[in-house]
C-alpha positions as CSV (number, residue, x, y, z in Angstrom):
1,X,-37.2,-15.1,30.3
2,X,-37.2,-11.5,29.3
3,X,-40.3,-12.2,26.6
4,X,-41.9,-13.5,29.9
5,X,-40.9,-10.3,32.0
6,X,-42.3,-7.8,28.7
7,X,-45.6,-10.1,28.3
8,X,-46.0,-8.8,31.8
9,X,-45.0,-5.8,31.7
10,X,-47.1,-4.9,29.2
11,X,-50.4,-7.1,30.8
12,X,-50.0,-4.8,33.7
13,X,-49.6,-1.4,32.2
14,X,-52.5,-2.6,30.0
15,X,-54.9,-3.3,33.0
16,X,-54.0,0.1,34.9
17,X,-56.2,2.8,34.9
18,X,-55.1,6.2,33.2
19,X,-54.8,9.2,35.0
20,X,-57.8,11.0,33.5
21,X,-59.9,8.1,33.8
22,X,-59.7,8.4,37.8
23,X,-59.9,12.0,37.8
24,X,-56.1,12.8,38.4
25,X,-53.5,14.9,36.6
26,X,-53.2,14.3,32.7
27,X,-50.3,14.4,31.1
28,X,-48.3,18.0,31.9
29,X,-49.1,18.5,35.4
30,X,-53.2,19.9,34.4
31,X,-56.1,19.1,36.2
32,X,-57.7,15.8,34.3
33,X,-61.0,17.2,32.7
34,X,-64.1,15.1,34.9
35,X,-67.2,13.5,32.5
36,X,-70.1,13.3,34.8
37,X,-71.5,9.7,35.2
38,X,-75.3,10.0,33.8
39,X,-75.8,8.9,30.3
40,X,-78.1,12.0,29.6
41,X,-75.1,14.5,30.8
42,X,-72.6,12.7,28.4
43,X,-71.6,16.0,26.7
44,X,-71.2,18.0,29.7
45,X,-67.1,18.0,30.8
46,X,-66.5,20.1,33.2
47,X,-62.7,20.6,34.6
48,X,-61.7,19.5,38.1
49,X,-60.1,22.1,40.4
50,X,-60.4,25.1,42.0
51,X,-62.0,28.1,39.4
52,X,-59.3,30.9,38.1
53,X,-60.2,34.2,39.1
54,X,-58.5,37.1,38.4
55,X,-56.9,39.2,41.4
56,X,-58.0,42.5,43.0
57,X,-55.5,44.9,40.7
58,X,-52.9,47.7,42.1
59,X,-53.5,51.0,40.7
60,X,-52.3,54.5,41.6
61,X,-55.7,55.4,43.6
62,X,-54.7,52.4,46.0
63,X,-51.3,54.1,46.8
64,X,-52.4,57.8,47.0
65,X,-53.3,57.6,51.2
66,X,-53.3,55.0,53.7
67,X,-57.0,55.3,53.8
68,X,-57.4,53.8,50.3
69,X,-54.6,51.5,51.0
70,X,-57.0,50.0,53.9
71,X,-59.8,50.1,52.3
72,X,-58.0,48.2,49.2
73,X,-57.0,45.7,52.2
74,X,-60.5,45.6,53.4
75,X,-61.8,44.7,49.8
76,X,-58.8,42.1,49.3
77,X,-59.8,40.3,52.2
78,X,-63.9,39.9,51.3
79,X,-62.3,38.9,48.2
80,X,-60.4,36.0,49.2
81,X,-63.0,35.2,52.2
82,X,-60.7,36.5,54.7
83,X,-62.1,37.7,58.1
84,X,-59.8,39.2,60.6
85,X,-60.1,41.4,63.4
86,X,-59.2,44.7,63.2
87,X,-55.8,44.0,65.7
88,X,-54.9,41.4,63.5
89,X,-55.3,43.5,60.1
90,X,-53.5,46.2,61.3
91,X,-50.4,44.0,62.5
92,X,-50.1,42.7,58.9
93,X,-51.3,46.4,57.3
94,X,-47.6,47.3,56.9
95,X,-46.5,44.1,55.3
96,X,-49.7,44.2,53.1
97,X,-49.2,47.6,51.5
98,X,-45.5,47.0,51.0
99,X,-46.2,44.5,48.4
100,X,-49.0,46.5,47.3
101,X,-46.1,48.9,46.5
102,X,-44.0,46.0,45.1
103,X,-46.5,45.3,42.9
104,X,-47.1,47.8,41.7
105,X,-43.6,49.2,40.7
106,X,-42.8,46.1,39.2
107,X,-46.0,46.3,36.7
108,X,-45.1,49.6,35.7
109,X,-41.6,49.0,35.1
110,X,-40.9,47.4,31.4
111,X,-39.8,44.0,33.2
112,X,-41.6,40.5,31.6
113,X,-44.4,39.5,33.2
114,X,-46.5,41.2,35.8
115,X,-47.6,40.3,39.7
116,X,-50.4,40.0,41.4
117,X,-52.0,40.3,45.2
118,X,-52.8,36.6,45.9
119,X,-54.1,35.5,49.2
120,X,-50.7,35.2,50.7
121,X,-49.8,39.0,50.1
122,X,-50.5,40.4,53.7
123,X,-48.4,37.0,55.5
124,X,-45.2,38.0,57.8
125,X,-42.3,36.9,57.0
126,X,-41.9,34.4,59.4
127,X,-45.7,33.0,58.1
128,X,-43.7,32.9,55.0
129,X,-40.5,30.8,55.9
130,X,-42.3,28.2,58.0
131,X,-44.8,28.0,54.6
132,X,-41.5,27.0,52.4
133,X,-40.4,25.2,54.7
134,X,-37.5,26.9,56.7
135,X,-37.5,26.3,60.4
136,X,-35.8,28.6,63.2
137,X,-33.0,26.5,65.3
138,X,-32.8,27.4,68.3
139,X,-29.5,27.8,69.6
């Protein structure tokens, strides 16, 4: 009986599609590199997912005035396709140039590692809890 249940196990695993073959994530948690269909492109691999781009960096001419703190905020958001009104941006200014700040205390200091403005860097906090997953009760 278990020869029987192997012989299947084995037909079945041998009949199932990999992950790369499909187009989902290879072994490690990576994006499965994509071969295009057409026998005359059957060199061409390109990967599958988004494109890595480096972010807008902090330096000390961002944090000199508020001025070049907005416009650093104005350029952040063309940069990550963001389009706000001017209401809205100034709401989230504060919060935006904080971690501007954060950011870039915490390069300079001899820590591991450094941080970067990604397109979550201007969200409230609240924006931020409900995004992890933490819900207000209401009492």
């Amino acid at each position: 009986m278990a020869s029987m249940v192997s012989k299947l196990a084995r037909a079945a695993f041998a009949t199932r599609a990999s992950p790369s073959a499909v187009g989902g994530l290879a072994g490690g948690g990576r994006r499965a590199a994509a071969i295009s269909g057409s026998p005359a492109d059957a060199l061409s691999v390109s990967l599958a997912g988004p494109k890595e781009y480096p972010n807008p960096p902090v330096d000390e001419n961002v944090l000199k005035s508020k001025e070049a703190m907005w416009a650093f905020y104005e350029h952040w958001c063309k940069f990550h396709g963001i389009s706000r009104d001017r209401r809205e941006m100034a709401r989230r200014f504060k919060t935006f140039s904080d971690n501007a700040r954060r950011v870039h205390e915490f390069n300079n200091s001899n820590c591991r590692g450094s941080l970067a403005m990604n397109r979550l860097s201007d969200a409230t906090k609240e924006e931020t809890n409900i995004r992890h997953g933490y819900r207000r009760t209401k009492k």
